[in-house]
C-alpha positions, -999 to +999 in steps of 0.1 A: +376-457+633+352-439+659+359-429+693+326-432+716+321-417+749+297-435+774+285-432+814+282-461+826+271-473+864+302-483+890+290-518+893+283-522+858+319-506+847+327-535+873+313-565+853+324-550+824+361-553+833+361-585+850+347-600+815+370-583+797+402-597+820+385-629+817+386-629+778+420-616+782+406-581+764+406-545+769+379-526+781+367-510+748+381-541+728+356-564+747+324-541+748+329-537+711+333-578+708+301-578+730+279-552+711+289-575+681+275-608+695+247-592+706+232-577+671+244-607+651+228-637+677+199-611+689+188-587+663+185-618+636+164-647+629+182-678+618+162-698+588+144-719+612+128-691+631+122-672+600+105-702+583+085-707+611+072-669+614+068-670+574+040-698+583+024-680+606-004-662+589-018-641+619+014-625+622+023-619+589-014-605+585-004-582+617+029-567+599+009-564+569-014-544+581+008-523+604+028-514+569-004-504+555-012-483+583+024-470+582+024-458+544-010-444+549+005-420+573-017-434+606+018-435+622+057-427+628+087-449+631+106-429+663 
């Protein structure tokens, strides 16, 4: 397990313990709980969305040619 240290704004700190006593969690218990939902709803496509950007040729013409660009050395991932 990790420790991690983080600044946060007053009002936010706020929210962030009122949704935590409202979940009945801790502090770090419910911003680890939150990070979670977050990259598993937000960061993925379910089947639906991903069948429906499969179809989309434009944009899978786009991503090609941005990998092309990419291997070629035309740019950098930061």
């Amino acid at each position: 397990m990790k420790t991690v240290t983080m600044r946060v704004d007053d009002n936010i700190y706020k929210t962030i313990k009122l949704a935590a006593e409202g979940q009945k969690r801790n502090i770090s218990n419910f911003i680890e709980f939150a990070t979670m939902q977050y990259l598993l709803t937000d960061q993925y496509v379910d089947e639906l969305e991903m069948k429906e950007i499969l179809q989309d040729r434009v944009l899978l013409d786009n991503l090609e040619g941005g990998f092309n660009d990419l291997k070629a050395g035309d740019y950098t991932i930061v």
